[in-house]
C-alpha positions in Angstrom: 15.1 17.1 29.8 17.5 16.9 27.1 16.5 13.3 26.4 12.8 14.4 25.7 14.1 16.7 23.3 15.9 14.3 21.4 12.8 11.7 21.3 10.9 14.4 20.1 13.3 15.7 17.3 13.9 12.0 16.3 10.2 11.7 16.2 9.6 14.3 13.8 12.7 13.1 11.7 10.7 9.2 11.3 8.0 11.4 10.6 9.6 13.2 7.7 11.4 10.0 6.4 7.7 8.1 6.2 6.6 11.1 4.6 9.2 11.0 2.0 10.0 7.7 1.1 6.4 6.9 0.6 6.6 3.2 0.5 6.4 0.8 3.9 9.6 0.6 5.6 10.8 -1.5 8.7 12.6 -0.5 11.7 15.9 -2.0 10.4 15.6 0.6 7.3 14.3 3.2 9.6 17.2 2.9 11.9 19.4 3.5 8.7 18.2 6.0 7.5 17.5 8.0 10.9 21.1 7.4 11.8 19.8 5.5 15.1 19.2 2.1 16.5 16.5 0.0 15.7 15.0 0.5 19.2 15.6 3.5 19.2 13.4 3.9 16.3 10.7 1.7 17.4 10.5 4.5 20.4 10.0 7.0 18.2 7.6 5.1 16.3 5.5 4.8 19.7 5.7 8.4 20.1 4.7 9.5 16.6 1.7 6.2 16.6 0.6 7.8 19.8 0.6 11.2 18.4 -1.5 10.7 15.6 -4.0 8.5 18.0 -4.5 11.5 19.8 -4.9 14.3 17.0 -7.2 15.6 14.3 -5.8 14.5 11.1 -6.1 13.2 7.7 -3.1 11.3 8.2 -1.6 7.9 10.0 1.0 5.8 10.6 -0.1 2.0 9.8 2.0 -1.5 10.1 1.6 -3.6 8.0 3.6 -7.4 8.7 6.9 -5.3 10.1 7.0 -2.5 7.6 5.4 1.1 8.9 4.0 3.8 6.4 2.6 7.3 6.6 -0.7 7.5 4.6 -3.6 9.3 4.3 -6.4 7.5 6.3 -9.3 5.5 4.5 -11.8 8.2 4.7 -10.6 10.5 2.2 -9.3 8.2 -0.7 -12.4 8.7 -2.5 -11.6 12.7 -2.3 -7.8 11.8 -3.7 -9.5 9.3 -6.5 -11.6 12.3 -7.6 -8.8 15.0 -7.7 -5.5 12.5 -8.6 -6.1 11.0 -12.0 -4.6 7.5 -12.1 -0.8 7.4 -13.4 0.5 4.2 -13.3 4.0 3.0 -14.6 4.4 0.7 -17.0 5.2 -2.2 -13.9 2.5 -0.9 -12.1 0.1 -1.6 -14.9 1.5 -5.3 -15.7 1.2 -6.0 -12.1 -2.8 -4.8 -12.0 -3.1 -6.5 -15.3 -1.9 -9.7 -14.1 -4.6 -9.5 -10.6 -7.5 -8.8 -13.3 -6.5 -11.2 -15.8 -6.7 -13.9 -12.9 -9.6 -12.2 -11.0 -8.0 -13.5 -7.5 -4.3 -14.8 -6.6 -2.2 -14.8 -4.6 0.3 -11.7 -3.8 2.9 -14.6 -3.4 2.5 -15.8 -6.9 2.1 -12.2 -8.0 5.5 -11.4 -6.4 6.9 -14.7 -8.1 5.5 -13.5 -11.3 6.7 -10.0 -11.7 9.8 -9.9 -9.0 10.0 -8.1 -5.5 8.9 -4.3 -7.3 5.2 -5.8 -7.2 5.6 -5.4 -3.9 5.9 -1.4 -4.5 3.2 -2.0 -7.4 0.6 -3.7 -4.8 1.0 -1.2 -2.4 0.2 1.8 -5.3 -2.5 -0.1 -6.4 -4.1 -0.6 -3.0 -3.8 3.2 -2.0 -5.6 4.2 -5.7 -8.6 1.6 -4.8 -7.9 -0.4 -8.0 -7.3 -3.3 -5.9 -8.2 -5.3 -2.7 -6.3 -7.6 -0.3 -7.5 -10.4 2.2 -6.0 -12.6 4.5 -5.5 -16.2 2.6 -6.8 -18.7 4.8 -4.6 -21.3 3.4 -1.3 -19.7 3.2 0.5 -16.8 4.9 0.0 -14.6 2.2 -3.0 -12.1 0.7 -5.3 -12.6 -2.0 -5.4 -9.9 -4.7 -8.7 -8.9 -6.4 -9.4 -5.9 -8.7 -12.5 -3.8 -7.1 -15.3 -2.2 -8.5 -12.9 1.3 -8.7 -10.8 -0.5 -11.3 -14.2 -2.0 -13.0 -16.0 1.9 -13.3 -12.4 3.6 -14.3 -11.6 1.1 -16.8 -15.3 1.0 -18.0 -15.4 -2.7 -17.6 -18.6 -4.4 -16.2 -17.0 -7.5 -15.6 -14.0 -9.5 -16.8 -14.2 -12.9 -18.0 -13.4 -15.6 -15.4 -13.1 -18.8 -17.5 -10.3 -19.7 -20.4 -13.5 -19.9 -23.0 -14.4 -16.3 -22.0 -11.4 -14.8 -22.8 -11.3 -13.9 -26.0 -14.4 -12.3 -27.0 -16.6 -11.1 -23.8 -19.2 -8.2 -24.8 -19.6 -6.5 -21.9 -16.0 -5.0 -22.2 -16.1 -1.3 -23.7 
């Protein structure tokens, strides 16, 4: 019984460390910072996955590649949009400017551009709605795109898409 116990309090201590760090994290750093093996982790991680499968909650636990997060599920970001206004750091707003200023790249070449914190950027980005990610099909990496939640909150109908647009597109307010 004791075992049980101890995969239920090392479940609710992933829990709280998802909840706190706020960022994706793989089992290596969960392991760390739980003070427990990486399998031991990944057990817990089960549990918790399990646990949130089976109950009524605005919350889940998604992986992404290796890296697990705690986050609030799809169907209530447009109630955080309306009641968070958007704060983003200075990196986080050179990252987003550099996805609208090329209208689609990739997060490789974003990464290469503005150094493994875009990582933390893209991740902010993606949970406010001011940008979207697919699957390239030529490459193992995403393609970045602002979305119509960046276009209404910066009051911009549409950004220019060629070098002769750039400098002096109307429909910018």
């Amino acid at each position: 019984m004791q075992g049980n116990n101890d995969l239920r309090e090392l479940t609710m201590r992933v829990e709280a460390i998802l909840y706190l760090k706020a960022q994706p994290l793989t089992l290596a750093e969960l392991a760390a910072l739980a003070g427990t093996a990486p399998e031991t982790v990944e057990l817990a991680l089960i549990e918790l996955l399990n646990d949130y499968a089976h109950r009524q909650t605005a919350l889940e636990i998604v992986q992404i590649d290796n890296r697990y997060s705690l986050q609030l599920k799809s169907a209530f970001q447009e109630l955080v949009q309306s009641l968070v206004p958007v704060e983003l750091g200075v990196g986080a707003q050179r990252t987003l400017a550099l996805i609208a200023f090329r209208g689609s790249i990739r997060q490789s070449e974003v990464i290469e551009l503005r150094g493994s914190s875009a990582y933390q950027h893209i991740q902010e980005l993606l949970t406010l709605g001011l940008i979207q990610r697919r699957r390239d099909s030529q490459s193992r990496s995403y393609i970045l795109q602002v979305t119509e939640r960046f276009h209404q909150y910066f009051q911009v109908d549409q950004l220019p898409t060629t070098e002769g647009d750039r400098g002096g597109d109307s429909r910018t307010h």
